[in-house]
C-alpha angles and dihedrals in degrees: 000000000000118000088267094052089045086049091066101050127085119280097258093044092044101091126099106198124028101221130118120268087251098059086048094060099049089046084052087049100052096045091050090057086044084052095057096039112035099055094179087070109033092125100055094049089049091054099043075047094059088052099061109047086054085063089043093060102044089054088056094053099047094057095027103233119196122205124254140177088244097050087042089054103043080057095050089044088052090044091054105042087051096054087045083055103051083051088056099054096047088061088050078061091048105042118032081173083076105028093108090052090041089048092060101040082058084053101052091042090042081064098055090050082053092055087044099057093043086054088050083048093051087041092055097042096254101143097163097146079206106057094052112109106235096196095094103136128116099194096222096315111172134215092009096095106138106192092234 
C-alpha cells in the first residue's frame, strides 16, 4: 500500500507501519542520515520517509499530540545521537585497533537514544510498559551528559 492509497482508508486502518511514535522518529532519523549519505539509495529512503511521516502524523492526529520544546528537543537529541552512532560505527570500520573501546562507546550513546526515545514515548502518551527500552545505561560515559 503506497501513502495515497493509506490516505483513503479509515483512521485506525491508515497506518502503514505499528510502531510507537517514538520508534518511528528514530527510523525517520536514521533514514534521513542513510539519504544523505548513501547516495545509491536516496529514493528509496525518500519514499520509506514519506511513509513514515504519514504514520507520524496520523499518530499525531489520533491522539491528538501538541508540540512541545520538550518533544522538539528529545527529536533533535535522538537525531543527533543517531548520527554520532552511525559515526561511530563507521570508525569501528576504520580502526579494528580500537573496535573493542568504540564498541563500547555505541553502546553508552546508544543508551541515551534509548532514553530519548522513552521520553518521546512518556511525551506522546505511549505508556506500553512493554514497548520502553530498558538499555538505558551509559556505563560512565563522559562528556556526553544531554539536560534532559
Amino acid at each position: 500500500m503506497d501513502v495515497h492509497e493509506a490516505e483513503n482508508q479509515p483512521a485506525a486502518e491508515n497506518r502503514l507501519y505499528l510502531p510507537t511514535l517514538a520508534e518511528l522518529i528514530d527510523r525517520l532519523t536514521v533514514d534521513q542520515i542513510k539519504e544523505v549519505l548513501i547516495a545509491k539509495n536516496k529514493a528509496s529512503y525518500a519514499e520509506e520517509m514519506k511513509c513514515i511521516e504519514h504514520d507520524i502524523d496520523q499518530i499525531i492526529q489520533e491522539k491528538n499530540i501538541q508540540l512541545s520544546a520538550h518533544l522538539l528537543r528529545y527529536v533533535i537529541i535522538l537525531a543527533q545521537f543517531n548520527l554520532h552512532i552511525w559515526y561511530n560505527k563507521d570508525k569501528m570500520r576504520e580502526d579494528p585497533e580500537h573496535y573493542a573501546e568504540l564498541l563500547t562507546m555505541a553502546h553508552q550513546l546508544n543508551g541515551i537514544r534509548n532514553r530519548m526515545k522513552n521520553l518521546i514515548m512518556e511525551e506522546s502518551g505511549d505508556r506500553q510498559p512493554s514497548a520502553r527500552h530498558t538499555n538505558v545505561n551509559t556505563d560512565g560515559l563522559q562528556g556526553w551528559d544531554v539536560s534532559v
